[in-house]
TORDO-828517 format. One record per residue: residue number from 0; x, y, z of N, C-alpha, C in turn. Coordinates in steps of 0.05 Angstrom, whole numbers. Example, Ala and Ser with C-alpha at 12.3 -4.5 7.8 and 13.67 -1.06 7.14 Angstrom:
% residues 2
  seq    n_xx    n_yy    n_zz   ca_xx   ca_yy   ca_zz    c_xx    c_yy    c_zz
    0     264    -114     156     246     -90     156     264     -66     156
    1     257     -45     142     273     -21     143     258       1     157
//
This chain:
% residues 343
  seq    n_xx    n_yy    n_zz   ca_xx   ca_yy   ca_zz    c_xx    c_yy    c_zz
    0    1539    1482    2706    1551    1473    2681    1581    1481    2681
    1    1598    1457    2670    1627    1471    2668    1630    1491    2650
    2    1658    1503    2651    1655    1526    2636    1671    1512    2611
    3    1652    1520    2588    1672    1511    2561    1671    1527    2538
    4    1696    1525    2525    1709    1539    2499    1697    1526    2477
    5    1708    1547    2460    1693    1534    2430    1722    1544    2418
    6    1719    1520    2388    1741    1528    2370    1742    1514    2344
    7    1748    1515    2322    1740    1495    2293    1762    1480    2288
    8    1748    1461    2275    1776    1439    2265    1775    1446    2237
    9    1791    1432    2218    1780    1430    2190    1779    1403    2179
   10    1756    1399    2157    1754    1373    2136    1757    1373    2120
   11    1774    1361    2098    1775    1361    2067    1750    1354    2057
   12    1740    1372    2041    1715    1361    2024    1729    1345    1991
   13    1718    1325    1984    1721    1299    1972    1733    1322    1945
   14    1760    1306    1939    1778    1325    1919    1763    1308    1889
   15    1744    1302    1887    1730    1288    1855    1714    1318    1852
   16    1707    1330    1870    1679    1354    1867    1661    1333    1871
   17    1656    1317    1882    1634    1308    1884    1612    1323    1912
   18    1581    1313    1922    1581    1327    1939    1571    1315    1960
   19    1581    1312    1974    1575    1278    1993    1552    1290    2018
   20    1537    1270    2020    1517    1267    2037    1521    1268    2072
   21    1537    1243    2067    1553    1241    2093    1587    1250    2089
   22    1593    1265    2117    1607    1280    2119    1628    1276    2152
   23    1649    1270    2150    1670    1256    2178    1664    1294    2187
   24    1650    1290    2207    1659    1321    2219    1679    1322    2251
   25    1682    1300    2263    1706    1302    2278    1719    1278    2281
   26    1749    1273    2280    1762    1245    2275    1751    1231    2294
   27    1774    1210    2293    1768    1190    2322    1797    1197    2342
   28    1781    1191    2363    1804    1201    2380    1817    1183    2389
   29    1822    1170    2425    1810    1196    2439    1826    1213    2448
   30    1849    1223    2423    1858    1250    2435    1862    1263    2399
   31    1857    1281    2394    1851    1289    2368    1867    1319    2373
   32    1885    1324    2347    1900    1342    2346    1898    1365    2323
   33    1895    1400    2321    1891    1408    2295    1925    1416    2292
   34    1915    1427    2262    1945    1436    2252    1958    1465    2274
   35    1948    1479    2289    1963    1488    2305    1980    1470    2324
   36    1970    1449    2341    1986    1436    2353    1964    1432    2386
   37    1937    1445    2381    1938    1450    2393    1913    1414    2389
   38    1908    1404    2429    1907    1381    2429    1864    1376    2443
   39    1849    1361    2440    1821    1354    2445    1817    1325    2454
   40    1802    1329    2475    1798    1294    2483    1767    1282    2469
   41    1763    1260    2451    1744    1257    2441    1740    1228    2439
   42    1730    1218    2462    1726    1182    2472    1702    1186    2475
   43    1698    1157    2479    1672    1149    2479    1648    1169    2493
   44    1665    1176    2512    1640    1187    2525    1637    1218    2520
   45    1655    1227    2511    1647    1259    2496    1640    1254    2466
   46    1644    1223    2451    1616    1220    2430    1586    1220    2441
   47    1587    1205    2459    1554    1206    2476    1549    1230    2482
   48    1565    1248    2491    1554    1277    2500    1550    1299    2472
   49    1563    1288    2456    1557    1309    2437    1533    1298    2423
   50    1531    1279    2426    1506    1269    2414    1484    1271    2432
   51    1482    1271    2456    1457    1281    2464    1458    1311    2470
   52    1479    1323    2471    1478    1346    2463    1466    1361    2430
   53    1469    1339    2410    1461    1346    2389    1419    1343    2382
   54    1417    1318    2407    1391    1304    2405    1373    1328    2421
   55    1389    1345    2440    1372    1364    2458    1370    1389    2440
   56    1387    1399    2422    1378    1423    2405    1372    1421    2385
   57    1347    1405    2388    1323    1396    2361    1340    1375    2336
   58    1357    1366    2345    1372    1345    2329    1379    1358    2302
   59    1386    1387    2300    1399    1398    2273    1417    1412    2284
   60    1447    1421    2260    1454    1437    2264    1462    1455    2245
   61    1469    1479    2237    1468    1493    2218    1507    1491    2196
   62    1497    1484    2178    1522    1475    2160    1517    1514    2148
   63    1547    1534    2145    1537    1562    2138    1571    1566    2119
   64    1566    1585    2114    1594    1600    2103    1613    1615    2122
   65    1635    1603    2116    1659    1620    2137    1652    1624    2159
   66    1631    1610    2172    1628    1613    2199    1612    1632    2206
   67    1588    1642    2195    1576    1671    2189    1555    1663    2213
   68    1554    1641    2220    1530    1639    2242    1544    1645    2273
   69    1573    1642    2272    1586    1641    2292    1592    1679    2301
   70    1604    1683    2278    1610    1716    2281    1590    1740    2269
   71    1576    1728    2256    1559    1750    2238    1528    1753    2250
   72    1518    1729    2254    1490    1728    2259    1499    1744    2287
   73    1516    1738    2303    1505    1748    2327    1505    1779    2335
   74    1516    1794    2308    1513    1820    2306    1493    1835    2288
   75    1471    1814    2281    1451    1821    2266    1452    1821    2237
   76    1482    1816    2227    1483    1814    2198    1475    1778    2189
   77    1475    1792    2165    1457    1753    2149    1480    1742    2149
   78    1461    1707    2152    1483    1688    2154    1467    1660    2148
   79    1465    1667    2122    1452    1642    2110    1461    1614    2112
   80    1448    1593    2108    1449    1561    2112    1458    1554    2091
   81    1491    1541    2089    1496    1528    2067    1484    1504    2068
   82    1476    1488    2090    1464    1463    2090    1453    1464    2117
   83    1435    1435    2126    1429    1432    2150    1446    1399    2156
   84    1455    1396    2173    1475    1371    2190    1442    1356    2207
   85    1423    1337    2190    1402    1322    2197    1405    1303    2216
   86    1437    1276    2222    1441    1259    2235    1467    1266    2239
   87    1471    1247    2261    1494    1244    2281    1509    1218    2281
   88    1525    1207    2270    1531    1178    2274    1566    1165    2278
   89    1565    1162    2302    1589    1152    2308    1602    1126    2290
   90    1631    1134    2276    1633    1117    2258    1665    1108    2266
   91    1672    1082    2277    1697    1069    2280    1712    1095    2296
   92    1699    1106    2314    1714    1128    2332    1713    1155    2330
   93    1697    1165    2295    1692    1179    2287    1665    1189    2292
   94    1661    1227    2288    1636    1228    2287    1633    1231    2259
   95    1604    1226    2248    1595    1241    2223    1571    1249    2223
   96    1565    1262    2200    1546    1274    2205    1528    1274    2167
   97    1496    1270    2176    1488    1268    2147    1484    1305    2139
   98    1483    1305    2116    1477    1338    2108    1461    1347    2090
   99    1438    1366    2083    1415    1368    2064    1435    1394    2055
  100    1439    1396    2035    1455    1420    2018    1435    1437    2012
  101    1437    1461    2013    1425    1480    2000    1432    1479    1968
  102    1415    1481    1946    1416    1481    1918    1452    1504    1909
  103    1457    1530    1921    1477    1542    1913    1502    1530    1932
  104    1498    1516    1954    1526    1502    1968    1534    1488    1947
  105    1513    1463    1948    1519    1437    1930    1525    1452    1905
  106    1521    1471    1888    1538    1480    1863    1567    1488    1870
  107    1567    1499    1889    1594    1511    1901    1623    1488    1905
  108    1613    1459    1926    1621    1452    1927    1629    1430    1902
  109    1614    1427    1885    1619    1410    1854    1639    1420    1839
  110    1632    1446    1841    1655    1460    1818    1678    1471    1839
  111    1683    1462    1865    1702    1453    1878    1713    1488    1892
  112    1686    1507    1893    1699    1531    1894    1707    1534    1935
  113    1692    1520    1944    1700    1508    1973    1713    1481    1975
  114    1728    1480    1996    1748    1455    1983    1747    1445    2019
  115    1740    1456    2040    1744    1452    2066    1714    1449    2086
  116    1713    1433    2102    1690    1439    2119    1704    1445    2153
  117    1694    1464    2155    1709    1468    2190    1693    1464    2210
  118    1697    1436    2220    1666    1442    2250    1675    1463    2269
  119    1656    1467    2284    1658    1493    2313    1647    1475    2336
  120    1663    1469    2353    1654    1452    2375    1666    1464    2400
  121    1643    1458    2426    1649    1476    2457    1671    1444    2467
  122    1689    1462    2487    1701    1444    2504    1707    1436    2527
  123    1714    1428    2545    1715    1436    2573    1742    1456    2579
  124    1746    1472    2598    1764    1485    2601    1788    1480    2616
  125    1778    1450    2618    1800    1438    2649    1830    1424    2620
  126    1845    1420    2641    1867    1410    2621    1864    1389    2598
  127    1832    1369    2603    1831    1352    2583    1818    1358    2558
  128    1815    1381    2560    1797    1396    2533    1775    1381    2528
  129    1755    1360    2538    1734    1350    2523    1713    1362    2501
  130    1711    1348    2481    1691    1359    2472    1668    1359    2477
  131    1648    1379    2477    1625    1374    2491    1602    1386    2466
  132    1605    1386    2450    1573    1396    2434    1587    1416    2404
  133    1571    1405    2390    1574    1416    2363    1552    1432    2354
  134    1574    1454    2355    1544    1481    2341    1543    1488    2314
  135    1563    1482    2299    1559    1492    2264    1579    1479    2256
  136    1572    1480    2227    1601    1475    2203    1596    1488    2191
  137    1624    1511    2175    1634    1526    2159    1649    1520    2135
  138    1632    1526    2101    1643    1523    2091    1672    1547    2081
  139    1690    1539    2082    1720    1550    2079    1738    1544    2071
  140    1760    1556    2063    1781    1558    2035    1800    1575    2054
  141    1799    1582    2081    1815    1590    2101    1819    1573    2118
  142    1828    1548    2128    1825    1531    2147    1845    1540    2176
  143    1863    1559    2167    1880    1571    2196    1867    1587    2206
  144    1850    1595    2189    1835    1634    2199    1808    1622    2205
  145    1804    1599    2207    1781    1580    2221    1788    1581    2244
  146    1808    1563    2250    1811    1551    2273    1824    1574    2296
  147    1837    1583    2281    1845    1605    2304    1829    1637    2313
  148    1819    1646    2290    1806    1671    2285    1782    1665    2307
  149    1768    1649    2291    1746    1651    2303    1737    1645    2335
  150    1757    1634    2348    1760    1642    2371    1762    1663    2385
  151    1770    1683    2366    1775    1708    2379    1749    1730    2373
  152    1730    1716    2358    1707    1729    2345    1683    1723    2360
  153    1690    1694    2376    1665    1687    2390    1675    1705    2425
  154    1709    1704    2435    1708    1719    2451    1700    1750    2447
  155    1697    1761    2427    1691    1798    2421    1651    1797    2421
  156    1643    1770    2418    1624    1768    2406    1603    1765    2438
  157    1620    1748    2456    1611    1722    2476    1579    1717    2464
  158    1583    1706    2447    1570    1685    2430    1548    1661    2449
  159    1571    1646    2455    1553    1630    2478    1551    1640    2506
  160    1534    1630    2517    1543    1632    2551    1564    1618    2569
  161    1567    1591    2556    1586    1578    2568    1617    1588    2560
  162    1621    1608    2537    1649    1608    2536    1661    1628    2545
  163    1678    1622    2552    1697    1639    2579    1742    1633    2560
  164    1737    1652    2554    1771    1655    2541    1781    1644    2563
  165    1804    1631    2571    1828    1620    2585    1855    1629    2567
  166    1874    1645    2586    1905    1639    2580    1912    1612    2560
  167    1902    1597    2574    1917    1563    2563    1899    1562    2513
  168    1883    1584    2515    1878    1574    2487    1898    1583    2460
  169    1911    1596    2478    1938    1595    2451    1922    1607    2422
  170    1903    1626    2427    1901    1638    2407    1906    1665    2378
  171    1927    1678    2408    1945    1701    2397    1965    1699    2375
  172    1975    1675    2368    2000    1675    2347    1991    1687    2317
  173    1966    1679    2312    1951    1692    2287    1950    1728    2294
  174    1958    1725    2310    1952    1761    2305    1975    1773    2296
  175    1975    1800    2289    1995    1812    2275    2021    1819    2291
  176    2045    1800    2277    2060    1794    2294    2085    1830    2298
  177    2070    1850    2287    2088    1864    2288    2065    1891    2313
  178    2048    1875    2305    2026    1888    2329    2037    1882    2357
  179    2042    1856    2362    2049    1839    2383    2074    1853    2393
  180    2094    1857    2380    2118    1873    2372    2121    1907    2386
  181    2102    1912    2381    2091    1943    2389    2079    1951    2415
  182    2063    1918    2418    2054    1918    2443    2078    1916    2467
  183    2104    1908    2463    2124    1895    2475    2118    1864    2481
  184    2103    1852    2471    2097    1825    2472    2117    1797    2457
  185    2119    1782    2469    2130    1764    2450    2104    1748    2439
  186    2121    1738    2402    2091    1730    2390    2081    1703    2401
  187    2087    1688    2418    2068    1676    2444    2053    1676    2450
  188    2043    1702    2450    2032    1719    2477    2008    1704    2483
  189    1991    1703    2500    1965    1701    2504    1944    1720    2498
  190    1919    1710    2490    1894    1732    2485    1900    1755    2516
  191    1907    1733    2539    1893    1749    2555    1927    1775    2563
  192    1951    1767    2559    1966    1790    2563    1970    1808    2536
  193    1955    1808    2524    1946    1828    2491    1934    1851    2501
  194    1906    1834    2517    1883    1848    2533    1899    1871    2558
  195    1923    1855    2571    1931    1874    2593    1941    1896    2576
  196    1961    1893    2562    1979    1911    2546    1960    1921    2534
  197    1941    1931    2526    1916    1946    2513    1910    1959    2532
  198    1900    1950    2559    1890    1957    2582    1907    1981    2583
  199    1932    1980    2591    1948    1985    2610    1948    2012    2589
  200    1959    2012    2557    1960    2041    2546    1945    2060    2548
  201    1911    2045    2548    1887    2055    2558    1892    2072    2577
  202    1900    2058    2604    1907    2074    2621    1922    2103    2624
  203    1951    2093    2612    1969    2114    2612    1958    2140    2584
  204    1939    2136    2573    1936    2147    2558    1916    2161    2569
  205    1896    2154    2591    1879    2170    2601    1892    2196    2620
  206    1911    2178    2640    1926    2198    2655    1939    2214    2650
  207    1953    2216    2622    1964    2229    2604    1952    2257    2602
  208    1922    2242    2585    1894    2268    2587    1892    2280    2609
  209    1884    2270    2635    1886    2277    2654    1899    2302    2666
  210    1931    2296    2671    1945    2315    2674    1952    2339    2656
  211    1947    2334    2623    1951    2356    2611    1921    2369    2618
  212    1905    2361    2620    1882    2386    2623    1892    2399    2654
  213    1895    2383    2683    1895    2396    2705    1924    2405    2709
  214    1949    2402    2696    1969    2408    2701    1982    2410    2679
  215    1976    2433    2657    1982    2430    2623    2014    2443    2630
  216    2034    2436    2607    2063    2437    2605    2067    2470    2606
  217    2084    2467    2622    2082    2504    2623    2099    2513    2605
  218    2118    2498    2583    2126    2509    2563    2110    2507    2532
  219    2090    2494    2537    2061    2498    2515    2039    2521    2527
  220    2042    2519    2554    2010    2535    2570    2020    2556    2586
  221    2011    2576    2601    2012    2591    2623    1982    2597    2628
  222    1977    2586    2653    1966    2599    2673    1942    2631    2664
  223    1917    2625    2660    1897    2638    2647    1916    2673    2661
  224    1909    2668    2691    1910    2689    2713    1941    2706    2701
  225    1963    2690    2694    1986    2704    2680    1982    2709    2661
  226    1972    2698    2652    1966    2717    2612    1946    2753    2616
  227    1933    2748    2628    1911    2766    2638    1924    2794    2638
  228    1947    2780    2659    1969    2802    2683    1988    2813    2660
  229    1994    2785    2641    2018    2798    2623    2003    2824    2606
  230    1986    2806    2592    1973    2822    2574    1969    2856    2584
  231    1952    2858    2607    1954    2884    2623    1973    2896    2621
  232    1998    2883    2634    2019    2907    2630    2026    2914    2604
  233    2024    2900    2587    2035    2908    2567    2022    2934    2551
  234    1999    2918    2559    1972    2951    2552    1983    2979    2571
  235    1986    2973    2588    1991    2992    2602    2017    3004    2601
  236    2044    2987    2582    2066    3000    2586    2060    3012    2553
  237    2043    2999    2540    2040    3020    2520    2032    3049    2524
  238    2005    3045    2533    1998    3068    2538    2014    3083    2550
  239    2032    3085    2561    2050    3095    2579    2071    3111    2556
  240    2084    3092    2546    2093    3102    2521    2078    3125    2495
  241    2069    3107    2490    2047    3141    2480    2040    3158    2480
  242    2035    3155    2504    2030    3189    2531    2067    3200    2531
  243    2085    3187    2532    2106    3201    2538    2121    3215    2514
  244    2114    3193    2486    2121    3204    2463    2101    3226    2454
  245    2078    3230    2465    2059    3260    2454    2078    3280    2474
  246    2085    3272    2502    2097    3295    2502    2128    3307    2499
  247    2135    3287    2495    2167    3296    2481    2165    3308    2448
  248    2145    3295    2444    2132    3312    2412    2127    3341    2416
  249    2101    3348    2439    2094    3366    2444    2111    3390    2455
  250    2145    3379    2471    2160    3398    2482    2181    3405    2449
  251    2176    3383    2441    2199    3380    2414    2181    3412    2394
  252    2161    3409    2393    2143    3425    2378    2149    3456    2394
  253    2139    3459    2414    2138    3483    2434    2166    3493    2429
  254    2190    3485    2434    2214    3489    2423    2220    3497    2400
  255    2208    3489    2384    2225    3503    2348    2202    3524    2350
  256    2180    3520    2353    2161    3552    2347    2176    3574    2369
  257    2182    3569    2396    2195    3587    2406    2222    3598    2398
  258    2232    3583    2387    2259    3594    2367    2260    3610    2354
  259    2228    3595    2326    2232    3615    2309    2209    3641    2311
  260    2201    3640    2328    2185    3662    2343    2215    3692    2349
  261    2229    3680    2367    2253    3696    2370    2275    3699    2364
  262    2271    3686    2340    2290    3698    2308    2268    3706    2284
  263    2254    3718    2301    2238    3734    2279    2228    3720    2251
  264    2227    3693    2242    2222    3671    2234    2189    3676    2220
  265    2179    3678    2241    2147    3679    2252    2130    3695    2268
  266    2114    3698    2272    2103    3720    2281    2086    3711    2306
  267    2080    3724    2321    2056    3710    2347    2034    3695    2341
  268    2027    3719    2319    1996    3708    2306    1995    3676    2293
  269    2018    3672    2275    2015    3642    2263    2026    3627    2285
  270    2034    3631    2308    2043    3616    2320    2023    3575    2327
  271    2001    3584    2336    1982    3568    2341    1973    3543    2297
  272    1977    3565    2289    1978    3555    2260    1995    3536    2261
  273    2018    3539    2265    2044    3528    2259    2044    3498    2272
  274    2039    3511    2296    2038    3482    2316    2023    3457    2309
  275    1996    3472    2296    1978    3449    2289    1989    3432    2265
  276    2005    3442    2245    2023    3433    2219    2037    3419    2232
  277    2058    3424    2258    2081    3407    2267    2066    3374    2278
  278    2047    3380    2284    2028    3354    2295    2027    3335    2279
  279    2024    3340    2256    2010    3325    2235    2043    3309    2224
  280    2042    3285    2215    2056    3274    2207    2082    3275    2191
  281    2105    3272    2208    2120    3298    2183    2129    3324    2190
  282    2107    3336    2202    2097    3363    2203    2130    3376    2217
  283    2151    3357    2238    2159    3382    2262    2181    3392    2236
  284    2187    3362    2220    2209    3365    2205    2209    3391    2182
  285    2185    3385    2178    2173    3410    2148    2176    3432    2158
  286    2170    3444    2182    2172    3468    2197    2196    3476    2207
  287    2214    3458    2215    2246    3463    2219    2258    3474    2185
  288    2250    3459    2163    2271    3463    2144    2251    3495    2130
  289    2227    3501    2136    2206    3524    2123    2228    3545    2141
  290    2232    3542    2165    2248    3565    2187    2270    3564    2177
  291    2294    3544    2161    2317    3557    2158    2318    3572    2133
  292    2299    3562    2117    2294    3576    2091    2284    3609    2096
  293    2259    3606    2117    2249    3635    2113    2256    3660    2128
  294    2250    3681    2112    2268    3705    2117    2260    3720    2150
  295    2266    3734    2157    2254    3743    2185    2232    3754    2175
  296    2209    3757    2184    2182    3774    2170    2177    3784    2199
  297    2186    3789    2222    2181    3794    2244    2201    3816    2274
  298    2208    3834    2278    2219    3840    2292    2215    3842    2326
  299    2231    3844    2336    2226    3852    2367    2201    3865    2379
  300    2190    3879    2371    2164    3891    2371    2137    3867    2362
  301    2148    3853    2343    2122    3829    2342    2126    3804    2353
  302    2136    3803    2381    2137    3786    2398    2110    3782    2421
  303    2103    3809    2418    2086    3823    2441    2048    3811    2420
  304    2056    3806    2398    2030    3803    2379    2012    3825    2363
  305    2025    3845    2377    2016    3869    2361    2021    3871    2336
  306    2018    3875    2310    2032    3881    2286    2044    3911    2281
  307    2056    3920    2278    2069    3943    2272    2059    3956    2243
  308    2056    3974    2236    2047    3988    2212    2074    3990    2199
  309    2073    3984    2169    2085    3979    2145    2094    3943    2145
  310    2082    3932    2170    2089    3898    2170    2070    3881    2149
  311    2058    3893    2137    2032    3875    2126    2042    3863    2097
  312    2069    3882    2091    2077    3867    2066    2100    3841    2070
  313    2104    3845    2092    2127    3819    2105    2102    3803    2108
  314    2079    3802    2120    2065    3778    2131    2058    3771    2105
  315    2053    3784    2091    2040    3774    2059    2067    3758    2053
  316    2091    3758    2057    2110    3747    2045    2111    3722    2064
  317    2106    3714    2089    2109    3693    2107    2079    3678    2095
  318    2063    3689    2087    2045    3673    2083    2049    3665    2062
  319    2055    3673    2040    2066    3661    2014    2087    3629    2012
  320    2099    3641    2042    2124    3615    2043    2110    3595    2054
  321    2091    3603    2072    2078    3579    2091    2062    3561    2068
  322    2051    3584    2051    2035    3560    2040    2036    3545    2011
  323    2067    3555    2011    2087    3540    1986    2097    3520    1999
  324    2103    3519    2026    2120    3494    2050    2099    3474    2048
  325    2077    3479    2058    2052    3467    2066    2039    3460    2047
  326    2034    3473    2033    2008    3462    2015    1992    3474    2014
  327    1984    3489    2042    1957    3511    2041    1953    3522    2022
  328    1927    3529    2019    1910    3560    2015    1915    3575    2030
  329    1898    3604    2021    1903    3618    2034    1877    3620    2058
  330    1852    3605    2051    1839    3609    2065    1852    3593    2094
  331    1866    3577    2090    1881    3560    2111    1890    3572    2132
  332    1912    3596    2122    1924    3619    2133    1908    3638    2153
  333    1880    3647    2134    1862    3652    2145    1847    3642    2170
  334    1851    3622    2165    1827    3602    2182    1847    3596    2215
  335    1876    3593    2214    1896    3596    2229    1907    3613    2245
  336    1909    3639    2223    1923    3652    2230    1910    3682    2235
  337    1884    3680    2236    1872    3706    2230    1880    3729    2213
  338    1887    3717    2191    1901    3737    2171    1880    3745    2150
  339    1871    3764    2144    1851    3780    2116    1870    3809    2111
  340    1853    3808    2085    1863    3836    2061    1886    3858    2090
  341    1864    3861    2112    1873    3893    2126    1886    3878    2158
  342    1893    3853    2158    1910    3851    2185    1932    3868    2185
//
C-alpha cells in the first residue's frame, strides 16, 4: 500500500441554522485547494477510490466534535458521535455525503453554535497528493486549528498505519512562532527540522549531564580524594595549634609562679594551687595583677617549702588575699594548699 497522509478541509454549515441532511464534504476538483495554500488531487478516480474505500469500512463514517475521534479516542478518552455520514454520492465533481444527526448535534447546529464541518481525509504522499479515503467529519468553530493541528496530533498519535509525516506537509507555521524563534528556526520550518532541533538539545543536554557528573567544574567541585586530604590537614594543623598554645600557656604559667615564688609573693606550698587558678580562664591574668598587689608573705628560707615558725600569721594573710582575688573559700585553700588551723 502507498504510504498516505491525512489532513482536514473545512465546510460552511448552511448560515439559515438550518440542519441539512446532505452535506458537500469535499469540492470538485480535480485539484482542490484549503485556505493554507496548501494543494489535493481529487478526479474522477480518487472519487471512485474514496468511495470504495468508504463501501469497504462497512459504508459509515463517524461525523464527531473537533475531531475527538481523530486525537482523543486514540488515547482512550471519549469521543462521542455527533452524527453518522450513511451515503456517499458524487455530485457535479463533488463528494457528499448523507448524515443521521445525533438529537444534541442537530440542536447545536440550529441554534448555529457550530458553524463549520471539517472532513479528515488520507492522501498519497507522492507530489500529487491524491485523495484516497475519508475517515471522519468534525464539527468546528476552529477551521485553521483543523486543518493544520490536527495533523500534528495524528503524527504524536500515529493514528493510522498508513500515515507517515513528510517534510513536504507544511505543517509547522501554526506553531508558536516565537517557539520556532528559540529553536533558531525560521517560521517555515518543517515538522520534521522542529523534530531535529528538539533532537539535537536533547542531545547536548544529555552530554552536558554527562560530563558534569564524570568531569564536574572544578570551580563548583573538587575531587572527593582532595577534600578528604584538605580536610585532614586542617584537623591536624589544628590540633597542632592547640598542643602548642597549652604549652606556651603552660611555660607562660610556670614563669609568673616562679617569679612570684622568688619575690617572696607566694610560698612553695600554694604553689601547685596557684597554677591550677592560672589554667582556668582568665586565670594567668588574675594571678599577675593578685602578685603585684600582694605583700611578700614569704622569705628566702620558704623557698626550700619548709615553713619557718612565727610564718603562720603571713600565710593567714596570703590566704586572705588569695581568696578575696579568687573567690575561694577557705576550704579551697585547704583543699590546694594544704593549709589548716596549725600549718
Amino acid at each position: 500500500m502507498s504510504k498516505r497522509l491525512r489532513t482536514a478541509l473545512n465546510v460552511a454549515l448552511p448560515a439559515d441554522g438550518s440542519v441539512p441532511e446532505w452535506l458537500e464534504l469535499i469540492p470538485a476538483g480535480p485539484i482542490i485547494q484549503g485556505v493554507d495554500g496548501r494543494a489535493w488531487t481529487f478526479g474522477p478516480d480518487e472519487r471512485d477510490t474514496v468511495l470504495a474505500e468508504f463501501a469497504k469500512h462497512l459504508g459509515e463514517v463517524v461525523f464527531d466534535w473537533e475531531h475527538a475521534s481523530e486525537h482523543r479516542a486514540p488515547k482512550g478518552e471519549e469521543a462521542p458521535a455527533a452524527g453518522w455520514i450513511k451515503e456517499l454520492e458524487p455530485r457535479d465533481g463533488a463528494l457528499w455525503g448523507r448524515v443521521e444527526w445525533t438529537e444534541r448535534a442537530a440542536r447545536q447546529i440550529a441554534a448555529r453554535e457550530y458553524r463549520y464541518a471539517s472532513p479528515v481525509f488520507l492522501y498519497t504522499a507522492d507530489a500529487a497528493r491524491r485523495i484516497q479515503r475519508l475517515t471522519s467529519v468534525g464539527l468546528t468553530n476552529q477551521p485553521n486549528f483543523a486543518l493544520k493541528a490536527l495533523n500534528q496530533e495524528d503524527a504524536a498519535a500515529g493514528g493510522d498505519p498508513d500515515f507517515i509525516p513528510t517534510p513536504d506537509q507544511g505543517d509547522v507555521p501554526t506553531m508558536d512562532k516565537e517557539l520556532l524563534k528559540r529553536l533558531g528556526l525560521p517560521e517555515d520550518a518543517t515538522a520534521q527540522q522542529v523534530t531535529e532541533a528538539v533532537d539535537g538539545l536533547k542531545g547536548q543536554l544529555e552530554t552536558a549531564q554527562n560530563r558534569a557528573n564524570q568531569q564536574p567544574s572544578l570551580d563548583k567541585f573538587v575531587p572527593r580524594a582532595d577534600y578528604d586530604g584538605a580536610m585532614a590537614r586542617a584537623s591536624n594543623a589544628e590540633q597542632e595549634l592547640s598542643t602548642l598554645k597549652q604549652a606556651q600557656q603552660d611555660e607562660a604559667i610556670d614563669t609568673a609562679i616562679n617569679q612570684a615564688l622568688e619575690g617572696g609573693k607566694i610560698t612553695p606550698a600554694t604553689a601547685e594551687y596557684h597554677k591550677a587558678q592560672c589554667r582556668s580562664e582568665g586565670g594567668l591574668e588574675r594571678f599577675k595583677a593578685f602578685v603585684e598587689q600582694a605583700p611578700q608573705v614569704a622569705g628566702d628560707s620558704g623557698l626550700d617549702g619548709k615553713t619557718p615558725k612565727g610564718e603562720q600569721k603571713a600565710l593567714n594573710a596570703e590566704m586572705q588575699a588569695v581568696a578575696d582575688q579568687f573567690g575561694n573559700s577557705e576550704d579551697d585553700l585547704k583543699k590546694y594548699g594544704g593549709y589548716g588551723d596549725g600549718a
